[in-house]
C-alpha positions as CSV (number, residue, x, y, z in Angstrom):
1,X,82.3,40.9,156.6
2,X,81.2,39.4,152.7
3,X,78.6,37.1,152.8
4,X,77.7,35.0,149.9
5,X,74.0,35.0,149.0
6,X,71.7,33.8,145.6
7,X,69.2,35.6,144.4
8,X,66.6,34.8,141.5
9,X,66.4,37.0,138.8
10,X,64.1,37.5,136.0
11,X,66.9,38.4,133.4
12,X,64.3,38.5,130.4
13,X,60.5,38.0,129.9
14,X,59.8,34.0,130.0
15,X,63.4,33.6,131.2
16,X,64.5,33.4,135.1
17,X,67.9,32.3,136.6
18,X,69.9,32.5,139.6
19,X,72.7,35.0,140.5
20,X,75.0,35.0,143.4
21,X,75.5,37.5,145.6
22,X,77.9,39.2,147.6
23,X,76.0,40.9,151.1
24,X,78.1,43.2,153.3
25,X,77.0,44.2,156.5
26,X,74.5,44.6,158.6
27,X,75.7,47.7,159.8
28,X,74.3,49.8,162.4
29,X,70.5,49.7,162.1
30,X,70.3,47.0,160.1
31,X,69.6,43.0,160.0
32,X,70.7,40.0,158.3
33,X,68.1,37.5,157.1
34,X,68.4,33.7,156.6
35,X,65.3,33.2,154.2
36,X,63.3,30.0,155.0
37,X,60.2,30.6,152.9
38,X,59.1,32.3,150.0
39,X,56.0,33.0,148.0
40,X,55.2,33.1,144.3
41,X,51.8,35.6,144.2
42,X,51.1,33.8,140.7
43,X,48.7,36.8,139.8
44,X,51.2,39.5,139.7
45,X,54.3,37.7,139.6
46,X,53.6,35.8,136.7
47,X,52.5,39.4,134.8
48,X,55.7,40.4,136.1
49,X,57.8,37.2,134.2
50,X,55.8,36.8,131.2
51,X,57.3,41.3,130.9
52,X,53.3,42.4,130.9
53,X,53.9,45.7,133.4
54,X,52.6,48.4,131.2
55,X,55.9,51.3,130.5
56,X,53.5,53.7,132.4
57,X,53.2,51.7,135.4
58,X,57.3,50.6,135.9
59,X,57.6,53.0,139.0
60,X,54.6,52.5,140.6
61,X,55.1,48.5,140.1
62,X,58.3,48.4,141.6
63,X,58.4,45.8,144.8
64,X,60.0,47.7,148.1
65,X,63.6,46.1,147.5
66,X,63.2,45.4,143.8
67,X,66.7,45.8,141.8
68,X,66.9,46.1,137.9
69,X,64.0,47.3,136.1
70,X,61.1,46.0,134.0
71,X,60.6,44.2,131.9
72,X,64.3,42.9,132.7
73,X,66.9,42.0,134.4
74,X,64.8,42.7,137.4
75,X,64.5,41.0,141.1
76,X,61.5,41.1,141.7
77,X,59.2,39.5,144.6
78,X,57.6,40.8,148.0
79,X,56.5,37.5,150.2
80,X,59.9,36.7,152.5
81,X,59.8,35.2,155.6
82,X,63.5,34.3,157.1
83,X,65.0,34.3,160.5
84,X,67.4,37.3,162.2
85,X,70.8,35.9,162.0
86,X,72.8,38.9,163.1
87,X,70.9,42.5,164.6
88,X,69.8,43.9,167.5
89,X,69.0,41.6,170.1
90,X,65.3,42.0,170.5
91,X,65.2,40.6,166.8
92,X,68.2,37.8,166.4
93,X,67.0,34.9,166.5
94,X,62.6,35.7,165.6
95,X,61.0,35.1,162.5
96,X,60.2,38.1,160.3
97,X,58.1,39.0,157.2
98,X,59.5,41.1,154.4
99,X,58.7,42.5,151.1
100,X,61.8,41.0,149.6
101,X,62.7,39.1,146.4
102,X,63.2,35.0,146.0
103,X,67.1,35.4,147.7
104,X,68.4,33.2,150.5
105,X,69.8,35.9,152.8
106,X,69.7,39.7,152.6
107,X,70.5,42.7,154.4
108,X,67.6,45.1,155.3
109,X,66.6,48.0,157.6
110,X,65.4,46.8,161.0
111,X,62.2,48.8,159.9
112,X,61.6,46.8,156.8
113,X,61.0,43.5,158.9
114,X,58.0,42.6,160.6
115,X,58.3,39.7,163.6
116,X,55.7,36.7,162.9
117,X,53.3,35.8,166.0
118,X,54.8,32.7,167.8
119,X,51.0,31.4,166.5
120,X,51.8,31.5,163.4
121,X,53.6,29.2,161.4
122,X,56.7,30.5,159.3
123,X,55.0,28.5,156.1
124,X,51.9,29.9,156.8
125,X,53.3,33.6,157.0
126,X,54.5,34.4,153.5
127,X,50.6,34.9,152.9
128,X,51.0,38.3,155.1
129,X,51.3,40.8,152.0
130,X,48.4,39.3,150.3
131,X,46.4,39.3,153.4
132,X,47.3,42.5,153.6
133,X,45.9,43.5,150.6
134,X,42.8,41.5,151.6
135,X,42.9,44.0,154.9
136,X,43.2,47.2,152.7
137,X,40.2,46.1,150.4
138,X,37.8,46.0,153.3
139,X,39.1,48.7,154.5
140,X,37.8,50.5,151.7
141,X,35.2,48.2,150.8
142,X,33.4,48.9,154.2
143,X,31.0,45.7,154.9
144,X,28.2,46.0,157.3
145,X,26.8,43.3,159.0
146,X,24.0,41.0,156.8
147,X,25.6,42.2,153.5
148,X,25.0,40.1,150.6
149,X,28.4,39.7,149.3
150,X,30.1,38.0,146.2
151,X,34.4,37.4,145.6
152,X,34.3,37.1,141.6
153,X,37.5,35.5,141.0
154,X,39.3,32.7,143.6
155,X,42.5,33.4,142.9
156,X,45.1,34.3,145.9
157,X,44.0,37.7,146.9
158,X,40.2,37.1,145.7
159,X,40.5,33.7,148.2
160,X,42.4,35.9,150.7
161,X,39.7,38.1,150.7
162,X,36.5,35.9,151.4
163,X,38.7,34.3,154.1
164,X,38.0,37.5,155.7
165,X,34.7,38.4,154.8
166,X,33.7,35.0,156.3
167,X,34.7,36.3,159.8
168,X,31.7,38.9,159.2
169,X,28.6,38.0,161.2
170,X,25.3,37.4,159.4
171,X,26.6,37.9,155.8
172,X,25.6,36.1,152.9
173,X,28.8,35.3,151.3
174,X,29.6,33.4,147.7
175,X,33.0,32.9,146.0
176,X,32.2,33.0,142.3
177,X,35.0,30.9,140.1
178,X,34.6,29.7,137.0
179,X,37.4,26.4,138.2
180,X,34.4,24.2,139.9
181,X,37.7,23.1,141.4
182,X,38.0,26.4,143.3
183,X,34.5,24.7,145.5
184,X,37.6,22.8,147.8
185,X,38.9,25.9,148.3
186,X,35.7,27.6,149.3
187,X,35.1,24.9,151.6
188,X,38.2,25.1,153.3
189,X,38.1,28.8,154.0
190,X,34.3,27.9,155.5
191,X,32.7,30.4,151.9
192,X,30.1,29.3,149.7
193,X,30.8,28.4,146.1
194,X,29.1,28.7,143.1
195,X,30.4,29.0,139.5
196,X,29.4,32.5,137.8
197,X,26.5,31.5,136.2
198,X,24.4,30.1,139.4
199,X,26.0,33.5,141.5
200,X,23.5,35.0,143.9
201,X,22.7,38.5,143.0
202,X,21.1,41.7,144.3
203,X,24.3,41.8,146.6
204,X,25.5,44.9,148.2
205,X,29.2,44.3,147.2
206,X,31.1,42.5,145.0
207,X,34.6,42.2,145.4
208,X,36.1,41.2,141.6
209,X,39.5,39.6,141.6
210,X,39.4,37.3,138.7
211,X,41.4,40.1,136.4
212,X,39.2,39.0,133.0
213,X,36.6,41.3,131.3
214,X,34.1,38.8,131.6
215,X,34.4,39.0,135.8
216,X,34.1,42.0,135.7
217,X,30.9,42.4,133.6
218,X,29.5,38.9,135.6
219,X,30.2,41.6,138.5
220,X,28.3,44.4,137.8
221,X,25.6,41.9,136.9
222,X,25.3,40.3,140.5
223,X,24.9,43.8,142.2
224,X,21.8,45.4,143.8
225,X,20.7,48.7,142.4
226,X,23.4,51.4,143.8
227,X,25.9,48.3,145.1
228,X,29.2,48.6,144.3
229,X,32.3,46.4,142.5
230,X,35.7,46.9,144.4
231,X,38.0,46.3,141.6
232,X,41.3,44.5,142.5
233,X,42.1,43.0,139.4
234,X,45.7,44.0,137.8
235,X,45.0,43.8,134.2
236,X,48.8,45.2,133.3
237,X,48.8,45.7,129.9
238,X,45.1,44.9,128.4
239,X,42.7,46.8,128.0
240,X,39.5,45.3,128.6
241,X,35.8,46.6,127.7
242,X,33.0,47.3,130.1
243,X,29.1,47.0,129.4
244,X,28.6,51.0,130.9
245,X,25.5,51.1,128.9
246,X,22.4,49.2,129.8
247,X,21.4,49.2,132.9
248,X,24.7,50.8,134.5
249,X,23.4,54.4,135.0
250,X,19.7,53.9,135.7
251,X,20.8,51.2,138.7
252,X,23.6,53.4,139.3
253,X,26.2,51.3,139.8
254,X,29.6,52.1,141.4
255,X,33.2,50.8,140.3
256,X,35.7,51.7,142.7
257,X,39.1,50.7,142.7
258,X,41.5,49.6,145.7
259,X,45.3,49.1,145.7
260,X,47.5,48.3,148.7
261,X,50.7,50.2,147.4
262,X,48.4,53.4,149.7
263,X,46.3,52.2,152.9
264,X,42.5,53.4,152.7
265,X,41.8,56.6,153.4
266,X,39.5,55.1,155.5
267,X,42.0,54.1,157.9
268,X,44.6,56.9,157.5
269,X,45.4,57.1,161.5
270,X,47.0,53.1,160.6
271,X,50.6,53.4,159.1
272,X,51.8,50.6,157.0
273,X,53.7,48.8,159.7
274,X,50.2,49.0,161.1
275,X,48.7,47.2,158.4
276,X,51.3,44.1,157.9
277,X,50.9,43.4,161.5
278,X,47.1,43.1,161.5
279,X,47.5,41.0,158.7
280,X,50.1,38.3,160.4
281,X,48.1,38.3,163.7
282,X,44.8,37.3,161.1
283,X,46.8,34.5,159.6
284,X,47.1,32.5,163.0
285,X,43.8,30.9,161.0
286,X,44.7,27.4,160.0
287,X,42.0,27.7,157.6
288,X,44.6,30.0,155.5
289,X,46.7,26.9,154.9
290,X,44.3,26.1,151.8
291,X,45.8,29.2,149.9
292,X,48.9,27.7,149.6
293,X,49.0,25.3,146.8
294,X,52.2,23.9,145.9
295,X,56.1,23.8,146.7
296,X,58.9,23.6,145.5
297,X,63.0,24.3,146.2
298,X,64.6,27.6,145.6
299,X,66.7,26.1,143.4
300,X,64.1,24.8,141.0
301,X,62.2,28.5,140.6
302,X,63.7,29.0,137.2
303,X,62.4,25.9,136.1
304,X,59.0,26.3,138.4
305,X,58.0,29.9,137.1
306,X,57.7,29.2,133.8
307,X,55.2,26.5,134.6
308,X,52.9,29.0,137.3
309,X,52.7,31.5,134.5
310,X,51.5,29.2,131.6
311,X,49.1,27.6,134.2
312,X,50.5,23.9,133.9
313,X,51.5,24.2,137.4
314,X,47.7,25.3,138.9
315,X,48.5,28.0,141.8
316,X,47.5,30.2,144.5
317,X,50.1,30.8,146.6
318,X,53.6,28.7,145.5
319,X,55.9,28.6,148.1
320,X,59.5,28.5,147.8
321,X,61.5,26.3,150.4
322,X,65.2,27.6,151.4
323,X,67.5,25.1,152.8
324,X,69.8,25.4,155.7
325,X,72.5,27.5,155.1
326,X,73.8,27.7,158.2
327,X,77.3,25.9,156.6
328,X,77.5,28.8,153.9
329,X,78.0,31.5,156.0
């Protein structure tokens, strides 16, 4: 059976539209999705619209159901959450995560969805990949109890990231933004604020997530002799400088970076699968809520993106609303 379905494309750099789109199936092994909410990471999505993914970088960029190619046409987009319309029975009907693009239904594998705890809300749930990412950073960051830690950069997955930390008994814990109005945030996540220039330092760790050159160098700055900077910034296709003279080498200071597209190596007995679902049972946290920032219709993303990338529309997490579709079946 032909199911009609749109879809929002990025069909050059700065320009978005919606497509239709013509689903067959499910067959065998498969399920259909209704999509209720979506999410707009504005760090990497917005890199993604305004064409920044470096020509070196266009395979290992590409989202898990990602069609066309950068910088464009391309679908691109990897924080679904819909409801099971037709599939096996244990899934019709439930809530599921997926790493798919702004569309209003899609076929997938029944291994490509992930059901959402009954605790957590279906709004709430398209924060599971960058929570997920958050997961993966500790992972390799390793934090030990009573750790002086700073998150340089409040963005989505630098916010995502002290919401977890602040779980960690006995740590000192700061995230460093130079937006005072990032301090609300920090409040709501139950994290200490404090704009770069009044940081703490001598910390063990710093996590650095603002993706500017001048984050990065505050950074290195706030650490401890022999701490360490996880890098999760995606700078795409800037090149940024780094002050590796100085004191870098007499404190010796470690950069290391983390990426979710592989899970630590300090968790390789935990699959992927493994790591999504930690991430939805961690967002039964209400406190979560303050990472999402604004909304808007599916229809209105064209119109919407443009405004996340330039910054007029100020963003962490922008979810997408999907309305009922049942009658377009």
């Amino acid at each position: 059976m032909n199911r009609s379905a749109r879809a929002f494309w990025l069909s050059s750099p700065g320009h978005g539209e919606i497509r239709d789109v013509t689903l067959t199936g499910p067959s065998q092994g498969e399920v259909l999705v209704r999509s209720l909410y979506s999410g707009v990471s504005r760090g990497t999505e917005t890199l993604v619209f305004r064409g920044g993914v470096p020509a070196g970088q266009h395979t290992a960029m590409r989202a898990p159901f990602q069609e066309g190619d950068f910088p464009g046409p391309v679908k691109y987009g990897y924080l679904n959450v819909g409801v099971v319309e037709e599939g096996p029975d244990e899934l019709t009907g439930r809530t599921v995560f997926c790493l798919y693009p702004h569309q209003t239904r899609y076929v997938v594998p029944v291994n490509a969805v992930t059901p959402v705890p009954e605790n957590v809300p279906a709004e709430r749930a398209v924060l599971a990949g960058t929570v997920e990412t958050a997961v993966n950073a500790l992972w390799d960051a390793a934090p030990l109890v009573g750790d002086r830690i700073a998150v340089v950069g409040g963005g989505m997955v630098g916010c995502s990231v002290a919401a977890l930390l602040a779980r960690f008994p006995g740590v000192r814990l700061q995230l460093v933004d130079a937006d005072p109005a990032r301090a609300k945030t920090a409040e709501a996540l139950g994290v200490g604020f404090a704009s770069p220039e009044d940081a703490l330092g001598d910390c063990d760790l710093v996590v650095h997530a603002s993706a500017t050159e001048q984050g990065l160098a505050r950074s290195l700055e706030l650490l401890r002799a022999e701490g360490t900077v996880l890098e999760l910034s995606w700078y795409g296709d800037r090149r940024i400088a780094l002050p590796l003279g100085e004191a870098f080498h007499s404190r010796r200071l470690t950069v290391r970076s983390s990426q979710v597209g592989t899970v630590s190596p300090a968790r390789a007995s935990r699959s992927y699968a493994d790591r999504l679902a930690l991430a939805l049972d961690l967002l039964a946290d209400p406190a979560l809520d303050a990472l999402v920032t604004g909304e808007s219709p599916f229809e209105e993303l064209p119109a919407v993106l443009p405004r996340l990338a330039s910054g007029e529309i100020p963003a962490l997490c922008h979810r997408v609303r999907y309305a009922d579709l049942a009658d377009t079946a």
